[in-house]
GUKOL-332297 format. One record per residue (C-alpha): residue number from 1; residue in one letter; x, y, z. Coordinates in steps of 0.001 Angstrom, whole numbers. Each point is the difference from the previous one (the first is absolute). Layout:
# GUKOL-332297
- seq,type,px,py,pz
- NUM,A,X,Y,Z
...
# end
This chain:
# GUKOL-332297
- seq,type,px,py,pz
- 1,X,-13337,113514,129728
- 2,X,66,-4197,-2106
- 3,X,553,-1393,-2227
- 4,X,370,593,1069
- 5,X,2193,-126,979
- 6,X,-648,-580,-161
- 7,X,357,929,-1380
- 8,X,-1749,-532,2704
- 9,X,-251,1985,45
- 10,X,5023,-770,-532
- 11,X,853,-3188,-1868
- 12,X,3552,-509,-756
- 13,X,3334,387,1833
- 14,X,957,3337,1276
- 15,X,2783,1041,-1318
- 16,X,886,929,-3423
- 17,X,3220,-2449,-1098
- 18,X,-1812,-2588,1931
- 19,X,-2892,828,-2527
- 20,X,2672,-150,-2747
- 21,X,1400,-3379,983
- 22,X,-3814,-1560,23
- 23,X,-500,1632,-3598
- 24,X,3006,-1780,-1510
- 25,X,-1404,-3039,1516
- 26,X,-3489,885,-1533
- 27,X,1101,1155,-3164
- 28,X,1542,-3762,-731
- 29,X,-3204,-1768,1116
- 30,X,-1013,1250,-3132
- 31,X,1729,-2573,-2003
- 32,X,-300,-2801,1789
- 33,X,-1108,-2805,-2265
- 34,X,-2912,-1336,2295
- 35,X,-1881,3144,26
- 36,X,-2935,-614,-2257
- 37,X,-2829,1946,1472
- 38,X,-904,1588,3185
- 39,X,-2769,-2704,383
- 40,X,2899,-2423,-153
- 41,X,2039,1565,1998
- 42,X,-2834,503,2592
- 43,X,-440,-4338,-360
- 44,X,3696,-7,1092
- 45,X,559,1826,3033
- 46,X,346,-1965,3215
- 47,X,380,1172,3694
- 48,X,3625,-1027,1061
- 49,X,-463,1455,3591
- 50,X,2308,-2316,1293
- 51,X,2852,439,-2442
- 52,X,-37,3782,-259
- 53,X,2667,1314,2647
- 54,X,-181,3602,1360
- 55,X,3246,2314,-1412
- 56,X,-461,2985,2111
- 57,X,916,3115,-1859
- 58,X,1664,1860,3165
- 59,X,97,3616,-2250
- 60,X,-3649,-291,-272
- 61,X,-175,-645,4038
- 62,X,2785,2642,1260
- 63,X,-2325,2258,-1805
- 64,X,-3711,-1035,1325
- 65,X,1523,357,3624
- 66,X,817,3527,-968
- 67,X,-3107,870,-1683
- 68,X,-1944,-1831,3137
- 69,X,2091,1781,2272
- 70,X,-65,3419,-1744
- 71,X,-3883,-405,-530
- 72,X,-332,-653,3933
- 73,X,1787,3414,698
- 74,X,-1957,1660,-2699
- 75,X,-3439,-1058,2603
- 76,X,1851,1745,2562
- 77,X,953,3322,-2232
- 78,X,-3223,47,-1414
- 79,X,-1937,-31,3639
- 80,X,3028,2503,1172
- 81,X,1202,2463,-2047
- 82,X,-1070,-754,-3577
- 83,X,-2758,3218,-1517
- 84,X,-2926,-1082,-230
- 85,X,-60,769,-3739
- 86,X,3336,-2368,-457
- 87,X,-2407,-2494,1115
- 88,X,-2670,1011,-2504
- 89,X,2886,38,-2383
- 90,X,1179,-3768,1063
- 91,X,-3639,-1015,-582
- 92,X,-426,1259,-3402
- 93,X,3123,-1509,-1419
- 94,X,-1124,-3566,1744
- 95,X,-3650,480,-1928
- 96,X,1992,1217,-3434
- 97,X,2462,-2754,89
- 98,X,-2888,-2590,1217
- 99,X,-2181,1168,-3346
- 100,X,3563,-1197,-1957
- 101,X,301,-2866,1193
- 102,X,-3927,-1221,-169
- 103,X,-1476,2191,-3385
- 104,X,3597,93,-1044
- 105,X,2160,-3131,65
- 106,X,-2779,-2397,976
- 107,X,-3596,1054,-1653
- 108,X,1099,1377,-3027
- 109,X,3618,-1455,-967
- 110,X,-130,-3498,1654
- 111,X,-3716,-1103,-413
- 112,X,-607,2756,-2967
- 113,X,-4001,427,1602
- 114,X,233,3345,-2078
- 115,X,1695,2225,-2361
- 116,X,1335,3370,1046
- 117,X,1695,2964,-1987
- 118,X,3108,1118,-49
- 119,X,-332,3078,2678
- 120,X,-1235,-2595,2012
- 121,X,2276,-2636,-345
- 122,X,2589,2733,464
- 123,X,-1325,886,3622
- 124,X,-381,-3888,985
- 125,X,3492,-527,-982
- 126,X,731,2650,2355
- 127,X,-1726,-1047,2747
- 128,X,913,-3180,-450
- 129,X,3920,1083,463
- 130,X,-1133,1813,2734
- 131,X,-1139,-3351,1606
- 132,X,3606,-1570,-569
- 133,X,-1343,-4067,-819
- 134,X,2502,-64,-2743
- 135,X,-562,1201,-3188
- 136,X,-3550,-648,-2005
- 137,X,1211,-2691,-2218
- 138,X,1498,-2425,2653
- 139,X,-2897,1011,2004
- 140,X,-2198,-1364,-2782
- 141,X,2004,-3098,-524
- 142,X,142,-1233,3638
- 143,X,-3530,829,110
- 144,X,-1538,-1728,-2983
- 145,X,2448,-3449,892
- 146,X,-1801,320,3146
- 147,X,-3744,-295,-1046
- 148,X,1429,-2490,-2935
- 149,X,1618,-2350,2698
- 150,X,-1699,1050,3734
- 151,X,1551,-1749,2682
- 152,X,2444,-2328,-2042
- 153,X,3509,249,-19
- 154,X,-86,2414,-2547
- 155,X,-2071,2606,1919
- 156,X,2414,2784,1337
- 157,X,-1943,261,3196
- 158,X,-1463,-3670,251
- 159,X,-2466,170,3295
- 160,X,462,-3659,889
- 161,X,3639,1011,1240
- 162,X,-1780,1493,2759
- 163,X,-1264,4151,983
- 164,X,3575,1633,477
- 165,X,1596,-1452,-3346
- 166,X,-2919,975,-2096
- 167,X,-208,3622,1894
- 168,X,3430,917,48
- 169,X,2144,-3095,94
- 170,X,329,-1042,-3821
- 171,X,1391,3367,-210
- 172,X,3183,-454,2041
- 173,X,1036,-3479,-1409
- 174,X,706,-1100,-3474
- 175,X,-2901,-1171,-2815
- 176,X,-716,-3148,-256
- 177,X,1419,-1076,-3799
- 178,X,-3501,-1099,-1048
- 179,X,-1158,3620,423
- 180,X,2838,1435,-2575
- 181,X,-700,-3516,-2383
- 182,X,-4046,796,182
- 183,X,532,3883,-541
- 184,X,1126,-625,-3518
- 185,X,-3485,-1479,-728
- 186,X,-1633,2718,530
- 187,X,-906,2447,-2540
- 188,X,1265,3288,482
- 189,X,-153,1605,-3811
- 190,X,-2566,2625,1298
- 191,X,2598,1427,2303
- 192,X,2950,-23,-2485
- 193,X,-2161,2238,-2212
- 194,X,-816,2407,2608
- 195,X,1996,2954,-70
- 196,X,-562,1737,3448
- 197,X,768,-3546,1723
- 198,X,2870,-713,-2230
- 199,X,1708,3664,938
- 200,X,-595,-666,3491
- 201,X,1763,-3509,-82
- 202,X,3020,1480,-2093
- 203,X,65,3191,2807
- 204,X,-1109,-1631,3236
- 205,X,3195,465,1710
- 206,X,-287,3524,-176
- 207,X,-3473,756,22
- 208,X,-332,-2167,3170
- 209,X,2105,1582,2950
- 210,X,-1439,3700,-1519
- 211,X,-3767,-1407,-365
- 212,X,-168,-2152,3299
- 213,X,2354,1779,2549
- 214,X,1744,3308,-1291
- 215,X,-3202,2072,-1169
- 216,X,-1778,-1618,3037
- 217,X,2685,1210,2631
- 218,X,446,3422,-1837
- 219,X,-2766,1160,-372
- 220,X,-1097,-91,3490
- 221,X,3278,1802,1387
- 222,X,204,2637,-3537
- 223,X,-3782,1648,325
- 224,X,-783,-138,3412
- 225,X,3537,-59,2491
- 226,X,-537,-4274,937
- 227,X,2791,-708,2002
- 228,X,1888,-2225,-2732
- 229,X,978,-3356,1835
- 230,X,-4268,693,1216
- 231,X,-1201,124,-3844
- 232,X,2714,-3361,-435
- 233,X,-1419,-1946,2655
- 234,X,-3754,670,-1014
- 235,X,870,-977,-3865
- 236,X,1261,-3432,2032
- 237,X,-2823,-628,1775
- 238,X,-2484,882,-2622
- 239,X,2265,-2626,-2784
- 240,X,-59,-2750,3053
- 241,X,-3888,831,212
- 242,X,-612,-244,-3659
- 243,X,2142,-3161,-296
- 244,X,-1986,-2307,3132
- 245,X,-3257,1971,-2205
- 246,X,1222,-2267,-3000
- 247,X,986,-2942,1827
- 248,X,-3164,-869,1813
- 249,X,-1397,-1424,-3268
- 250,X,2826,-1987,-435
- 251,X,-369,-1503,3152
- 252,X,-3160,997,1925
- 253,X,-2252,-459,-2828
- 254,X,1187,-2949,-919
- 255,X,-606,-1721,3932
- 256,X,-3110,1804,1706
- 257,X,-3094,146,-1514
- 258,X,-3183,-1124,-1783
- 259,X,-92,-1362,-3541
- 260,X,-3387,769,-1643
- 261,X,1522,-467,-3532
- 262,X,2320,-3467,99
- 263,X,538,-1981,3503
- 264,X,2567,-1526,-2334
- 265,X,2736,2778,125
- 266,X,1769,1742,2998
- 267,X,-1075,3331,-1199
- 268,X,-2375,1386,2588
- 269,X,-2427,3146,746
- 270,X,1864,2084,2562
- 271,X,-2451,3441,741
- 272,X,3315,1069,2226
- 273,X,2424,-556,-2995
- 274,X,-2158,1990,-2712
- 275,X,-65,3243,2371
- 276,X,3500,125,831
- 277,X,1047,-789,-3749
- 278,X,-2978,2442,-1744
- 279,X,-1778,-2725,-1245
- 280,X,2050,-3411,-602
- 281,X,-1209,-2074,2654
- 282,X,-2596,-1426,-1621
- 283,X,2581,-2982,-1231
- 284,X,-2606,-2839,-464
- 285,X,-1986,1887,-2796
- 286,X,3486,1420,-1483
- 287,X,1287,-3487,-356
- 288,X,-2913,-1077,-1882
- 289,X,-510,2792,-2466
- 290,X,3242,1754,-122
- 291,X,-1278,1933,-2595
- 292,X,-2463,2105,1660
- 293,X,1142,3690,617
- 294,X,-1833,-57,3624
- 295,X,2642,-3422,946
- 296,X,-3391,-462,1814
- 297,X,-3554,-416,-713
- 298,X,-1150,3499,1474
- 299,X,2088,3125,-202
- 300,X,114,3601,1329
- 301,X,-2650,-1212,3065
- 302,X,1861,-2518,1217
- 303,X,3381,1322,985
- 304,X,1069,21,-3494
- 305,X,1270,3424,-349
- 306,X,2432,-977,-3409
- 307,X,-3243,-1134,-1294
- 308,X,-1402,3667,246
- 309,X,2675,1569,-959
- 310,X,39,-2383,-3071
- 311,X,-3350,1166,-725
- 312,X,610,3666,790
- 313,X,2670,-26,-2879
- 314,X,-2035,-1847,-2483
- 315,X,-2815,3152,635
- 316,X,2717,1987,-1658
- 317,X,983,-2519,-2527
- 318,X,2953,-601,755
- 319,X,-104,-3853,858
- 320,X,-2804,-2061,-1954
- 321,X,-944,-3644,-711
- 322,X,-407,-1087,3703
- 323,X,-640,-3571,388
- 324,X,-2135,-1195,2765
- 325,X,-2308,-3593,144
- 326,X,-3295,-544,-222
- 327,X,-2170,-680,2860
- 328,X,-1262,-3263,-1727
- 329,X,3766,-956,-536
- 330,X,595,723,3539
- 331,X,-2724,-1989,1442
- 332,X,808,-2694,-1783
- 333,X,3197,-713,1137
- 334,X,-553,1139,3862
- 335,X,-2947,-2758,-491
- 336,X,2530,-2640,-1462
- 337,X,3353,137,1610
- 338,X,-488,2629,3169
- 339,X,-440,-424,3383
- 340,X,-3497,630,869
- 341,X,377,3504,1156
- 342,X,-1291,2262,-2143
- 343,X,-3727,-150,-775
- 344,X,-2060,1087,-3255
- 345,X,-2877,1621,-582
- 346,X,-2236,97,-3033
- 347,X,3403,188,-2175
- 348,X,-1564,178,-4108
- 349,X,1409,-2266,-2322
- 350,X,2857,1953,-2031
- 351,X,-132,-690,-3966
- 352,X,3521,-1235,-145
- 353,X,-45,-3962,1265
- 354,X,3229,-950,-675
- 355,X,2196,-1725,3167
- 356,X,1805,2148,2305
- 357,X,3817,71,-1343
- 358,X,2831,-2103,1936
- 359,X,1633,806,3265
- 360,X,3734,310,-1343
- 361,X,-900,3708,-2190
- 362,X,2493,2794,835
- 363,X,-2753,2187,-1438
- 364,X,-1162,1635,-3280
- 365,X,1842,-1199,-2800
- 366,X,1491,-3315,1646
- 367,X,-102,-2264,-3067
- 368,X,-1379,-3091,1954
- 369,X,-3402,1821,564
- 370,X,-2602,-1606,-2364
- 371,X,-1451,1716,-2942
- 372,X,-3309,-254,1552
- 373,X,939,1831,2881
- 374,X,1807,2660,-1745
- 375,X,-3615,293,-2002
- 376,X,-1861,-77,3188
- 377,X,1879,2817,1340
- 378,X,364,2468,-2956
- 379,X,-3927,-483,-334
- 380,X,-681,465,3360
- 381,X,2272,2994,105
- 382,X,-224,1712,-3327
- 383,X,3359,213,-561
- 384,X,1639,1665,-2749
- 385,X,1959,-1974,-2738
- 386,X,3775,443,1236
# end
């Protein structure tokens, strides 16, 4: 629910030869002649509020009034006529698709905070499509520019432009170009050697409409009589739910809230954000270690259900090498660069000194995270040799 897209919990433009026009543009960032390095790259972005000029994508609005509109009549259905277990139904698919976007797309693809198998990279990618936030690689892409470049020009969903463009706004007007330019910086090898997300990308325009609204709206009517325009609404309204689910931390958590972690950023702590999006509100922490498969510092407890269910699957061994922080790391940095809100207790010294890593990581594997760090955290973690 993003990262994420964002993607948030949804993180790139919504439809799919919109998508393809932004990856032509992206694919010849890549050589560009004065792209050295993301750390240069990171030197040389610049806010240009002033000189970037709103192209509104009217496609992408004719069909948000729809979905807004269809999702208002689905409240009405729902309380009306709807059975009650269409509404269990609804709910399901909104918590399946939620766990694709935030252990799919954002926790383990975009910030790689563990490694999963392939039965269960085969169900993410479902629920994922289920979701509908585009498919997992542009989801990845738009992501990872965005913790490379938060709140420049380059960020897809930039907060400074205000709570309804970084919600829902940036979705219904054209990228800015530095967003295409920076997304050829960013690494995306892993991806492009991932089978599962690779076959999604090359069959996302069918698997989408059958994953996300088909099954959903069948289903309901084939095993148990739903009135079929009923089961259609409800698969609107629970899409339009999942989508503001996502959006919030683009926009909410970025504006309202505490900062224990880094005053510095926009990133906040929103307790209201993490329980509507299973666990991704907790954007101050995420935005400092990216890496950590909790994207906060404590998990299931703490409205963090991904984080459980993270945890549930790595009982069964089917995801290992989670990456979380130490409590010495974390102290530190709250101590240096937060905002005086969080207080510590009797926290032991951890064995692994080094500093705490740079602000501008996408997550495991970014290649501007310091040796040191990358020690400190396969010590701290035990992880495996990849």
């Amino acid at each position: 629910m993003v990262a994420m897209a964002p993607t948030l919990i949804g993180t790139s433009t919504l439809f799919l030869d919109e998508a393809s026009r932004a990856a032509e543009t992206v694919k010849s960032a890549y050589i560009q002649p004065e792209i050295r390095s993301q750390a240069q790259v990171s030197k040389t972005v610049k806010t240009e509020q002033n000189q970037y000029k709103w192209h509104i994508v009217w496609r992408n609005v004719i069909f948000f009034i729809y979905l807004h509109y269809a999702a208002l009549y689905g409240v009405y259905i729902m309380l009306a006529k709807a059975h009650w277990y269409s509404i269990l139904f609804g709910v399901l698919c909104a918590f399946i698709g939620g766990h694709g976007i935030t252990m799919g797309a954002h926790r383990l693809w975009a910030h790689k905070t563990y490694k999963a198998n392939l039965p269960l990279r085969i169900i993410l990618a479902f629920c994922q499509t289920l979701a509908f936030q585009n498919h997992i690689y542009e989801w990845v892409r738009d992501h990872r520019v965005h913790h490379k470049f938060t709140d420049t020009d380059a960020d897809p969903h930039n907060s400074k432009r205000g709570f309804f463009f970084s919600h829902m706004g940036w979705l219904i007007v054209r990228k800015h170009k530095d967003v295409m330019v920076r997304g050829g910086s960013v690494d995306m090898s892993d991806l492009k050697e991932d089978g599962v997300v690779m076959f999604q990308k090359k069959y996302y325009i069918i698997l989408m409409p059958l994953c996300a609204f088909i099954l959903p709206t069948v289903i309901p009517w084939y095993f148990w009589n739903e009135d079929l325009l009923t089961s259609w609404y409800l698969c609107m309204l629970r899409y339009a739910w999942s989508l503001h689910s996502t959006w919030l931390v683009n926009s909410a958590a970025h504006i309202y809230g505490m900062k224990p972690y880094d005053k510095h950023m926009s990133p906040t702590e929103n307790k209201l954000v993490s329980a509507l999006a299973i666990g991704e509100g907790w954007h101050n922490y995420h935005h400092v270690f990216p890496w950590d498969y909790k994207a906060g510092e404590f998990g299931f407890s703490r409205y963090n259900i991904t984080a459980g269910t993270i945890v549930l699957f790595s009982k069964i061994g089917w995801a290992w090498d989670l990456k979380t922080v130490s409590d010495d790391m974390i102290r530190r940095r709250a101590l240096r660069t937060g905002d005086g809100s969080k207080v510590f207790e009797n926290v032991a010294e951890s064995i692994c000194h080094t500093e705490d890593p740079q602000d501008t990581l996408w997550g495991w594997g970014d290649q501007d995270m310091s040796s040191e760090a990358v020690q400190c955290v396969r010590e701290f973690n035990k992880l495996r040799d990849d």
